[in-house]
C-alpha positions as CSV (number, residue, x, y, z in Angstrom):
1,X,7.1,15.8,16.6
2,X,7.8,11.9,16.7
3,X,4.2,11.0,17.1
4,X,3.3,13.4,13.9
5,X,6.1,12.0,12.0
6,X,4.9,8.3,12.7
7,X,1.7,8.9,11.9
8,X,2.5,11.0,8.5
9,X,4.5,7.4,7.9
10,X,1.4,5.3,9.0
11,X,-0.4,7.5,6.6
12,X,2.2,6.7,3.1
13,X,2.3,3.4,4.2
14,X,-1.3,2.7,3.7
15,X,-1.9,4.8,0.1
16,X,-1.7,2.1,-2.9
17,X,1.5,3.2,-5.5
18,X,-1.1,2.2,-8.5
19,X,-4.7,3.6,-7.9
20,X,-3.9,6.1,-4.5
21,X,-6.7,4.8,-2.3
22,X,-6.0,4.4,1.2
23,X,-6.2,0.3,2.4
24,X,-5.5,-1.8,5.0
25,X,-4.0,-4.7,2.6
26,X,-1.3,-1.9,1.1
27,X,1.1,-2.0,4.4
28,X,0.3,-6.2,4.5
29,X,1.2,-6.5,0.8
30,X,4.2,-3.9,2.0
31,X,4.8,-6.3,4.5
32,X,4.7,-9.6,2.8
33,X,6.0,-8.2,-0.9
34,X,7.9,-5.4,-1.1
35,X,5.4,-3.5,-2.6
36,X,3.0,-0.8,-1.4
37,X,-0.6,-2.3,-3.7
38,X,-3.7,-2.6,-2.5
39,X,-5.4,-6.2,-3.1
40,X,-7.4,-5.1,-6.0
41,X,-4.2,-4.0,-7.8
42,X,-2.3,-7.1,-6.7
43,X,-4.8,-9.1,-8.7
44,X,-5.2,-7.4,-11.5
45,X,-1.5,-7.5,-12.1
46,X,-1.4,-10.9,-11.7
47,X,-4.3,-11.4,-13.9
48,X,-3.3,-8.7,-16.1
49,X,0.2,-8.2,-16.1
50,X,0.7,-5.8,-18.1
């Protein structure tokens, strides 16, 4: 049951808050941030920030 909670984490951790697509860069922006975006949505909030 660990393992299958882990991975269910792994999983979340991966899903972008803004467009739910699954990306590598969401758990480094998680990481690095704070915040679980994927690099597309990081820069078009900084572009855009709306």
């Amino acid at each position: 049951m660990i393992s299958k909670e882990a991975n269910e984490n792994e999983i979340s951790d991966i899903i972008c808050e803004d467009c739910n697509k699954e990306d590598e860069s969401v758990k480094q922006n998680l990481i690095l941030t704070g915040y679980k975006v994927c690099n597309s949505c990081k820069i078009s909030k900084t572009i855009f920030p709306i």
